[in-house]
KOLKOLSE-603523 format. One record per residue (C-alpha): residue in one letter; x, y, z. Coordinates in pm, whole numbers, plus 32768, in hexadecimal, padded with zeros to 4 digits. Each point is the difference from the previous one (the first is absolute). Last residue first. Layout:
N
+------+------+------+------+
| code |   c1 |   c2 |   c3 |
+------+------+------+------+
|    A |    X |    Y |    Z |
...
+------+------+------+------+
END
This chain:
392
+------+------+------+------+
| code |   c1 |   c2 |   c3 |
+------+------+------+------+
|    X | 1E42 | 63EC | B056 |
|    X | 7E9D | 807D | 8092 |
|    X | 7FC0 | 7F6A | 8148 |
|    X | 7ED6 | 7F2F | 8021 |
|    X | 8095 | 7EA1 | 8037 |
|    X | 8106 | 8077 | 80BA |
|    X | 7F0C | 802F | 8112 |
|    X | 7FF7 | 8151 | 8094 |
|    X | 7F0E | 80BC | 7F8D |
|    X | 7F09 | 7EE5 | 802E |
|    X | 8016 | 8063 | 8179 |
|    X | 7F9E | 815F | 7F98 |
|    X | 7ED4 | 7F67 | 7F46 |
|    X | 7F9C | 7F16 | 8119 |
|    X | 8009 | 8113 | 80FB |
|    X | 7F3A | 8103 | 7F0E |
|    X | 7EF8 | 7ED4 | 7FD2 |
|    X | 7FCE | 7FBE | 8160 |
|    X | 7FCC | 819A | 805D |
|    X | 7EE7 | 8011 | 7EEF |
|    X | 7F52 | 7EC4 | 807E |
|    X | 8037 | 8071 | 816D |
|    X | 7F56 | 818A | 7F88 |
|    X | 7F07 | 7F3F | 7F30 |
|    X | 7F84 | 7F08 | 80F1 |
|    X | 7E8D | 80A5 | 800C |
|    X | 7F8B | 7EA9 | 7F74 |
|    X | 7F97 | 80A3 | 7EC5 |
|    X | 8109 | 80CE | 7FF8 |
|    X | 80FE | 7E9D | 7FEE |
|    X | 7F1D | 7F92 | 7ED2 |
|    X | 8074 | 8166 | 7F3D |
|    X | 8145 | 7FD5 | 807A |
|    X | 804E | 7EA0 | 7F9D |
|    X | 7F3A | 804C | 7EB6 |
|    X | 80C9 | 8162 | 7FAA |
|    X | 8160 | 7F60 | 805C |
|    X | 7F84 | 7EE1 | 7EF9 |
|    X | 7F91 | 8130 | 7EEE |
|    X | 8150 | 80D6 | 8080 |
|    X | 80F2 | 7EF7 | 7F51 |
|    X | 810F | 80EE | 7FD2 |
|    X | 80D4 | 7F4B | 8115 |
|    X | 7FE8 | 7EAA | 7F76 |
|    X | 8036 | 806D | 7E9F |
|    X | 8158 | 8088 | 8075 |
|    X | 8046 | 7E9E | 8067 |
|    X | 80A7 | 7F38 | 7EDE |
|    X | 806C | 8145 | 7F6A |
|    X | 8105 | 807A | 8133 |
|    X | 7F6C | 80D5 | 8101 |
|    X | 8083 | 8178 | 7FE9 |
|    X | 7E92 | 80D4 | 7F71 |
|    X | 7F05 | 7F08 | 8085 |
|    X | 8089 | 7FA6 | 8126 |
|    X | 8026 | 8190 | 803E |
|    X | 7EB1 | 803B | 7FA0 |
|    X | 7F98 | 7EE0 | 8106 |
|    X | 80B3 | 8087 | 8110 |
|    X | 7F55 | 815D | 7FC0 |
|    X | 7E9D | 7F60 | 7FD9 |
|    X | 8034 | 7F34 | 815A |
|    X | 80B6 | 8114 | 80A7 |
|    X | 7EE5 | 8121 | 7FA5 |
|    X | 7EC7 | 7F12 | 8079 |
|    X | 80E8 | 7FBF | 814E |
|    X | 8015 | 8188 | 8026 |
|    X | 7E6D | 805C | 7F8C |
|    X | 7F56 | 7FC4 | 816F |
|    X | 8154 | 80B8 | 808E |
|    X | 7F1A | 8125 | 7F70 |
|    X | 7F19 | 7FE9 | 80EE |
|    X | 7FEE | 7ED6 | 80EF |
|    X | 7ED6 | 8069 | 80BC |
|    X | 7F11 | 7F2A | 7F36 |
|    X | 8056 | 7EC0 | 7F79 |
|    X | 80A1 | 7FDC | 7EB4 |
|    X | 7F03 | 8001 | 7ED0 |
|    X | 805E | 8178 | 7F82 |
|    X | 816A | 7FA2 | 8009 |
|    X | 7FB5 | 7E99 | 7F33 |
|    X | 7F25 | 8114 | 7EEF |
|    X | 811A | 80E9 | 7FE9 |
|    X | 813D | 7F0E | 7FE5 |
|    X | 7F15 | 7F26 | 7F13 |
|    X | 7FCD | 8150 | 7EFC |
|    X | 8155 | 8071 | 8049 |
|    X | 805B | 7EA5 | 7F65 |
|    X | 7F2A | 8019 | 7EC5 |
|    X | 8045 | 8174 | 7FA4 |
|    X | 811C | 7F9A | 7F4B |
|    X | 7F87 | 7EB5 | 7F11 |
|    X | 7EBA | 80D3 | 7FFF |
|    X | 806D | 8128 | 7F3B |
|    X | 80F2 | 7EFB | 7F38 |
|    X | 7F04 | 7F3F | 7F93 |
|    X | 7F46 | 8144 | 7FAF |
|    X | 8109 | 805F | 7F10 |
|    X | 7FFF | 7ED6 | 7F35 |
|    X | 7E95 | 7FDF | 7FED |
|    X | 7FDE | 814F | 7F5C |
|    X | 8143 | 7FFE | 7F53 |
|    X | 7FB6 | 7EA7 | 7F29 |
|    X | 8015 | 807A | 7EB7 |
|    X | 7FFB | 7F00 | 7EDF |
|    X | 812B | 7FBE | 7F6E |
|    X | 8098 | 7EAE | 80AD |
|    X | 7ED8 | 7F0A | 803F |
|    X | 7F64 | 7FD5 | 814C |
|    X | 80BD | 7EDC | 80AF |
|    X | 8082 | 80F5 | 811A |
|    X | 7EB6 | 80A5 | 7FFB |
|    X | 7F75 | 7ECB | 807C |
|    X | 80E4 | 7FC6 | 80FA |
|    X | 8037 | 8163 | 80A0 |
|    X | 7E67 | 8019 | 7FE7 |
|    X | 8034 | 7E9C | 80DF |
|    X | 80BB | 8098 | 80EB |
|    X | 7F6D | 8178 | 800D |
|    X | 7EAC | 7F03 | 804C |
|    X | 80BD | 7F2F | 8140 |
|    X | 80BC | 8106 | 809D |
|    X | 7E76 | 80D0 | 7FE7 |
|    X | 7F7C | 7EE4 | 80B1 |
|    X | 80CD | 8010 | 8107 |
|    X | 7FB3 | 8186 | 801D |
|    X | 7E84 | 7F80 | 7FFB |
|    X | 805A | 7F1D | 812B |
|    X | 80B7 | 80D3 | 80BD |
|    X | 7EC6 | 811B | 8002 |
|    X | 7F12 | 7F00 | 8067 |
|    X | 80BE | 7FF2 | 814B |
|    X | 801A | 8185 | 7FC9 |
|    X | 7EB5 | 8050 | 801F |
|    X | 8016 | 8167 | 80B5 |
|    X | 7F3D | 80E0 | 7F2A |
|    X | 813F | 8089 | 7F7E |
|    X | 80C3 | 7EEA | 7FE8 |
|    X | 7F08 | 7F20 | 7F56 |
|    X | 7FEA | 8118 | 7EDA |
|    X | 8175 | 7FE2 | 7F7B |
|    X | 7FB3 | 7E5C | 8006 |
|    X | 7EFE | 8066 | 7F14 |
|    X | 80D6 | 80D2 | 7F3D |
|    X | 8107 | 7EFD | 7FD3 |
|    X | 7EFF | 7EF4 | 7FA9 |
|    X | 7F81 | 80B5 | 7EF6 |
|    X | 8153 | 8040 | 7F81 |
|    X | 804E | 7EAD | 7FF6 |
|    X | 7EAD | 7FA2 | 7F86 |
|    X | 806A | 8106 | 7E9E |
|    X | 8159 | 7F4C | 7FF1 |
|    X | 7F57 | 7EA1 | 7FEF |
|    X | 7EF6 | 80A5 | 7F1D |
|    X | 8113 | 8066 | 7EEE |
|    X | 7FC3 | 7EDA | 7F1C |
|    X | 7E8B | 7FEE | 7FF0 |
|    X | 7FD8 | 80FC | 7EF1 |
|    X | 80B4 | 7ECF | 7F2D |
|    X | 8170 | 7FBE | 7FA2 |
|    X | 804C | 7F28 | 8106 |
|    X | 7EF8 | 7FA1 | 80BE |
|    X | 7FB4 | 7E72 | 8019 |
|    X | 815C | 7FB6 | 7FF3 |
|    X | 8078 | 8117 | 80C4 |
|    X | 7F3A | 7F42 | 8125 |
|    X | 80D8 | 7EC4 | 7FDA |
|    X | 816A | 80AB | 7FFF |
|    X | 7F68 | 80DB | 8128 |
|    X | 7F87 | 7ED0 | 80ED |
|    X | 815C | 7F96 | 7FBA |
|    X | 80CD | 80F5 | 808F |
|    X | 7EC3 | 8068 | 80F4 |
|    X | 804C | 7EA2 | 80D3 |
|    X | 8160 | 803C | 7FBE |
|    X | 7FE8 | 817D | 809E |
|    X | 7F29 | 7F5F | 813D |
|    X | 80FD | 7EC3 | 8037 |
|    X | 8116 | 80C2 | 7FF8 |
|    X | 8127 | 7ED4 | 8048 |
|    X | 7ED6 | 7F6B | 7F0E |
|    X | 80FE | 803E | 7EEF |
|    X | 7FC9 | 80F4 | 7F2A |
|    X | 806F | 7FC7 | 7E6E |
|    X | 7F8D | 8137 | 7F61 |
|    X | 7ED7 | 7FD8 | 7EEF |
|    X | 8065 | 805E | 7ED2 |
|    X | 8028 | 7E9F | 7F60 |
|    X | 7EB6 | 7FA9 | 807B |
|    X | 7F95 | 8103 | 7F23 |
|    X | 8081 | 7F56 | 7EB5 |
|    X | 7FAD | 7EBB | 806B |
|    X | 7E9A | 804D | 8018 |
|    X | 800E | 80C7 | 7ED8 |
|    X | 8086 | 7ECF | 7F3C |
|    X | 7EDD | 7F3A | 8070 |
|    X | 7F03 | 80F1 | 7F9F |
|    X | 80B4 | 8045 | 7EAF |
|    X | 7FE6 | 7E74 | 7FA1 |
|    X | 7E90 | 7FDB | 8073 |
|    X | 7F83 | 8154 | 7F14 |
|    X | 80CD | 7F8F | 7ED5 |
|    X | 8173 | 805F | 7FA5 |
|    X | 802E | 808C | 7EB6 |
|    X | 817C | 7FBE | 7FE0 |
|    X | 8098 | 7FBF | 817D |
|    X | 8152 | 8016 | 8097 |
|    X | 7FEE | 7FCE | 816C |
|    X | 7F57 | 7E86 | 7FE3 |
|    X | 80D2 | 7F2B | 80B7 |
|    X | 8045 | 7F55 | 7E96 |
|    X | 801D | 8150 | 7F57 |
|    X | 812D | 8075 | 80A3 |
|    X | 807D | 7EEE | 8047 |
|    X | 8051 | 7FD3 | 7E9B |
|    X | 8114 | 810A | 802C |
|    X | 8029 | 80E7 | 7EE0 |
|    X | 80B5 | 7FE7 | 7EA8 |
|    X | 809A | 8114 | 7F61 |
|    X | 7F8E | 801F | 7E9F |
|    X | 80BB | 80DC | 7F0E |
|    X | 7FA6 | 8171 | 7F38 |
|    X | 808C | 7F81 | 7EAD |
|    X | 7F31 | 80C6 | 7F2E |
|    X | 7EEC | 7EDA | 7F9C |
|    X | 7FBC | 7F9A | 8192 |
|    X | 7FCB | 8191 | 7FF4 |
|    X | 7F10 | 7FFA | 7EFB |
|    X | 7F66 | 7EC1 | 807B |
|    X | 7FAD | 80A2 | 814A |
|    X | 7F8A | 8129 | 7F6A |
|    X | 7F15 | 7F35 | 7F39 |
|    X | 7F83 | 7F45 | 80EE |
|    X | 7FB4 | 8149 | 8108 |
|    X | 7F32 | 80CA | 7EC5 |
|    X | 7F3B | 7F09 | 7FA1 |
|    X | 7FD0 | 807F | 7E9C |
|    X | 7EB2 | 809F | 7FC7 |
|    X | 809A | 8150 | 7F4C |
|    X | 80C0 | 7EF3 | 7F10 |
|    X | 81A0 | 8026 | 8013 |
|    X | 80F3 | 80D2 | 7F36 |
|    X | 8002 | 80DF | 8111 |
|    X | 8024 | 7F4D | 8127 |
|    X | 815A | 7FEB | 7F65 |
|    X | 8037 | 8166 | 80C0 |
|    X | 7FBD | 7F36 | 817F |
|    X | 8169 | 7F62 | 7FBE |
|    X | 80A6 | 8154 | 8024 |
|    X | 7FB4 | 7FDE | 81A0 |
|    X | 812D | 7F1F | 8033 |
|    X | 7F74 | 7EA0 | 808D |
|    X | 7F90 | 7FA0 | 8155 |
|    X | 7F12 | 7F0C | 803C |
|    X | 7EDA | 7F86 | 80DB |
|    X | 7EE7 | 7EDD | 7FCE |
|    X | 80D3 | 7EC0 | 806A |
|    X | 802E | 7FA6 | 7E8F |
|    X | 8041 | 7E74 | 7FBE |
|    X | 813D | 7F4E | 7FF0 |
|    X | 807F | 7EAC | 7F7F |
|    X | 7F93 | 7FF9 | 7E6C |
|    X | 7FF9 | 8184 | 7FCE |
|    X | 7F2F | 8114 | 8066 |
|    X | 7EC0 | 7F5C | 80A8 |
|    X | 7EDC | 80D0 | 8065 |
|    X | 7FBC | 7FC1 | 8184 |
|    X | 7EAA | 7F60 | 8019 |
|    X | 8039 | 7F18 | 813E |
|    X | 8040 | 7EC3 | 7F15 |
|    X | 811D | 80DC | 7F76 |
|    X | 80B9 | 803D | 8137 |
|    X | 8068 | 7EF3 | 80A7 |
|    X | 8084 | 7F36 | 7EBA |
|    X | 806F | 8155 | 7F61 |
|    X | 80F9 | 804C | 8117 |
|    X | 7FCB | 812D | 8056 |
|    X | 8045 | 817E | 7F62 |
|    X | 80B4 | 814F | 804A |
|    X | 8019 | 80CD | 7EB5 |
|    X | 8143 | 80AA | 8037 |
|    X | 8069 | 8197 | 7FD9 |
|    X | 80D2 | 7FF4 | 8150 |
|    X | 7F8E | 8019 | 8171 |
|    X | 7EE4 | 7F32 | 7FDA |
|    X | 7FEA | 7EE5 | 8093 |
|    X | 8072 | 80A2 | 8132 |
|    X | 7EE5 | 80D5 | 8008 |
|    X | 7F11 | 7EED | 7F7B |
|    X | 8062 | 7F2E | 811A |
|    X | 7FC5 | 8125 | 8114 |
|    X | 7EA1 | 8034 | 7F8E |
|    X | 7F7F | 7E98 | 7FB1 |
|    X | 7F29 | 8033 | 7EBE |
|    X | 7E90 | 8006 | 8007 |
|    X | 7FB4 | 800A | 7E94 |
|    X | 7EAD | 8042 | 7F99 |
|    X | 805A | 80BB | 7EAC |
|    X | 816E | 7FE7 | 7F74 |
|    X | 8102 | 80F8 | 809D |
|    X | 80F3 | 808D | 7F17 |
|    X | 814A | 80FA | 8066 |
|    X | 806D | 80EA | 7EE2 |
|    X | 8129 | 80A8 | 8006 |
|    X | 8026 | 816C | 7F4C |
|    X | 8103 | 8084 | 7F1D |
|    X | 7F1D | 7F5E | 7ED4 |
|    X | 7EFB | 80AC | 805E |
|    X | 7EB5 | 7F80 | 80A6 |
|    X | 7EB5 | 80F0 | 7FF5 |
|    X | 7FE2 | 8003 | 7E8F |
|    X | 8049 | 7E69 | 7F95 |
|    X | 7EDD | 7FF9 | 8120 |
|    X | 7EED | 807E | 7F5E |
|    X | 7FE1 | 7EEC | 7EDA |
|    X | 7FCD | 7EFE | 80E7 |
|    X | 7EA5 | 8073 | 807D |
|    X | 7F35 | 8054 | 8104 |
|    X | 80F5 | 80F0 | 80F9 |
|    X | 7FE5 | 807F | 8173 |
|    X | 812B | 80EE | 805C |
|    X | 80B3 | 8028 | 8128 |
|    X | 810B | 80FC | 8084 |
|    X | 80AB | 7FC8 | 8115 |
|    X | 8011 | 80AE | 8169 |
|    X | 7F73 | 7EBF | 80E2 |
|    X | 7ECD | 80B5 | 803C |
|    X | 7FE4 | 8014 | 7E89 |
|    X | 7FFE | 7E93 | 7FF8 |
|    X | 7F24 | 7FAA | 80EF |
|    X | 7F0A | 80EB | 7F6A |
|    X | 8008 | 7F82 | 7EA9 |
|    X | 7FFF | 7E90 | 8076 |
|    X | 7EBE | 8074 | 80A8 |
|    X | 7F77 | 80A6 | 7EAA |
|    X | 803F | 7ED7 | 7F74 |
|    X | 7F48 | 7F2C | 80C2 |
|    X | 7EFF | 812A | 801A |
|    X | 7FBD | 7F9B | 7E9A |
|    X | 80E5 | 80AF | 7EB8 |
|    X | 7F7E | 7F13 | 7F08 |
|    X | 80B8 | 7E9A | 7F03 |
|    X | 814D | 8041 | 80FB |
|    X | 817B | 7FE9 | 7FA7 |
|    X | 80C1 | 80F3 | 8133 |
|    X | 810E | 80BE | 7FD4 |
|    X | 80EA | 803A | 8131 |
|    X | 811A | 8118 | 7FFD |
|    X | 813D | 800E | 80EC |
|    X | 8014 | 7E77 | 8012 |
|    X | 8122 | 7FAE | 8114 |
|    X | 7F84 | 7E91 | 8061 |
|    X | 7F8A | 808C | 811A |
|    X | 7EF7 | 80CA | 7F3E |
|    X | 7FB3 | 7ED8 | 7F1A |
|    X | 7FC7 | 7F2D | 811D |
|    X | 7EF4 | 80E1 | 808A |
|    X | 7F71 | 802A | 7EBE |
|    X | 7FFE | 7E6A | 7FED |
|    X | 7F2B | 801B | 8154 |
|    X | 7F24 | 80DD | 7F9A |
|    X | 7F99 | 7F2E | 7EBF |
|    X | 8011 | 7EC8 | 80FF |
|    X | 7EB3 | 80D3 | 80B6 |
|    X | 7FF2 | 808E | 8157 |
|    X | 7FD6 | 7F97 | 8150 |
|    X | 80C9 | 7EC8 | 804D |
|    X | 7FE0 | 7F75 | 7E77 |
|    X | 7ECB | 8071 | 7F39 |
|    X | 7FAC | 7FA5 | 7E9F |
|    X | 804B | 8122 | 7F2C |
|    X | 8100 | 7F93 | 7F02 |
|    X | 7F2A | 7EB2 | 7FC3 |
|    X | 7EBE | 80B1 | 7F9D |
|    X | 7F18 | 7FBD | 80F5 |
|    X | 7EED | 7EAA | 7F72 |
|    X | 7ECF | 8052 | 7F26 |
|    X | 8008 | 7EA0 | 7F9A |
|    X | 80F7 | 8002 | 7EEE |
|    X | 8146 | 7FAA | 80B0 |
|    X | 812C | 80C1 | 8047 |
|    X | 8011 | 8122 | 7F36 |
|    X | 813B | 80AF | 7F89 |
|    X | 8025 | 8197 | 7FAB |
|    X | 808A | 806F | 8169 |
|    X | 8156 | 8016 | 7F63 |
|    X | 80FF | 80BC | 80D6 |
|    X | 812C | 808E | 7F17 |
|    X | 811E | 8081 | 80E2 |
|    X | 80E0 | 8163 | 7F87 |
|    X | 816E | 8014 | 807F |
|    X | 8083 | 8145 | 7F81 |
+------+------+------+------+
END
């Protein structure tokens, strides 16, 4: 059994400052985040080194169990020589380390203790093991180790001493990329300034690349990577979802009591909320449920174009009937079909419903909506046929 060893024990500062393991990165705290590491690293079992059981804890608890492994909150050293066997492995995270996911992984596919370059690292508060290399905060080491806890003081610091008990059984360093910890996504008890700048990075990494080829969806692309900044991880976070829906409803309403000029331009706003709620819960961190706004994104990602189909038939001119709803029907079809066989560069183009949704919307206004409608279904079959847009 793989067990990890979280240590929330350290202090950073003595000015009433958050504990170093909980300080908050993109939503939830670097404690969460090593769990989450743990559990990809393989860890069936997660102990966790803490002075109280808080609602910290209690939140690690959770996360964990929701995960489907067992976790147990410990105060001293002298508990753990119990709960790790010699047939077990035992994976060790210090306190306030924000560790690079996919570099730790590969780090550490073996028992190793990863580690820097002392001369980079040791001025940044990484405990040195030997002349040239400094702990990065993580190891791997056969789980027997944990038994010469033992012979140890009850106040021993329980994450140094492990370390040098493994340095001391021949568990070897493996040396990691500098990098790293130069561009600043490997970090030791970051401070407030240094996490804010990392998170910025981190969710302007998951935002998708758009190109302005669909001007609305970039436009929300980004809009979304900056929102989720503000609301990620907070009550806040599913309001973009929540207006969405809103808007839906609303836009519901306008065709029955006949409004459906206003009615295009709540369903374009509903393109533009279930975008940025796709965003933001795109950067929302892995283990927390996200069904509710999941599911209603893709409520309103289908209903969205018989919404506009309904609401451009109800605004054709009178005596037309149901031919009022053909050239609404072509447009949306044409633009599914872009959608689903146009090759990557310009599928974007044809799912962009929150720029279709604006022409159309401004077009209603200056009752050109059947000629708008009938314009853009010519221009997208034309499209059809450049090489440009073909799928390969």
């Amino acid at each position: 059994m793989r067990i990890a060893v979280l240590s929330t024990l350290d202090t950073d500062g003595s000015q009433g400052e958050v504990r170093a393991a909980f300080r908050r990165f993109a939503g939830v705290t670097i404690a969460e985040h090593q769990l989450d590491l743990a559990l990809r690293i393989g860890c069936d079992r997660i102990i966790c080194l803490a002075e109280s059981i808080g609602a910290q804890v209690l939140d690690l608890q959770n996360r964990a169990e929701m995960a489907g492994v067992k976790f147990r909150a410990v105060k001293s050293a002298g508990r753990l020589p119990g709960m790790i066997g010699r047939e077990d492995e035992l994976v060790l995270l210090s306190s306030g380390l924000l560790a690079d996911e996919e570099a730790a992984i590969a780090a550490m596919q073996c028992q190793c203790i990863p580690a820097f370059p002392a001369d980079i690292a040791v001025p940044l508060g990484y405990e040195r093991i030997d002349r040239g290399l400094a702990w990065s905060g993580i190891l791997r080491a056969p789980g027997g180790l944990a038994g010469e806890l033992e012979h140890l003081p009850e106040d021993v610091d329980v994450v140094s001493a492990l370390l040098r008990i493994a340095l001391q059984n021949g568990v070897m360093p493996t040396l990691l990329d500098r990098g790293l910890i130069s561009k600043g996504d490997w970090q030791l008890v970051p401070d407030v300034d240094a996490l804010a700048a990392r998170e910025k990075r981190w969710i302007d990494a998951q935002r998708e690349n758009i190109s302005f080829r669909a001007p609305g969806m970039a436009i929300a692309e980004r809009a979304g990577a900056r929102l989720a900044r503000d609301i990620i991880g907070k009550k806040t976070e599913f309001l973009p979802s929540i207006i969405a829906m809103a808007c839906a409803v609303g836009a519901v309403l306008t065709a029955f009591f006949n409004l459906p000029s206003y009615g295009l331009i709540l369903a374009t706003f509903v393109a533009l909320f279930n975008h940025l709620a796709t965003v933001v819960d795109r950067v929302a961190l892995k283990g927390r449920s996200t069904v509710f706004p999941y599911y209603s994104r893709r409520i309103l990602k289908y209903m969205l174009d018989p919404l506009f189909v309904i609401l451009l038939g109800l605004i054709a001119p009178e005596g037309r009937g149901w031919m009022g709803f053909f050239a609404p029907l072509i447009l949306f079809g044409l633009l599914q079909l872009g959608e689903t066989y146009a090759n990557n560069r310009w599928r974007r183009s044809y799912a962009d419903r929150i720029s279709v949704g604006i022409l159309l919307s401004a077009a209603a206004f200056l009752q050109i909506s059947a000629e708008m409608t009938a314009i853009l279904a010519l221009l997208v079959l034309v499209s059809r046929f450049f090489r440009g847009a073909r799928a390969v």
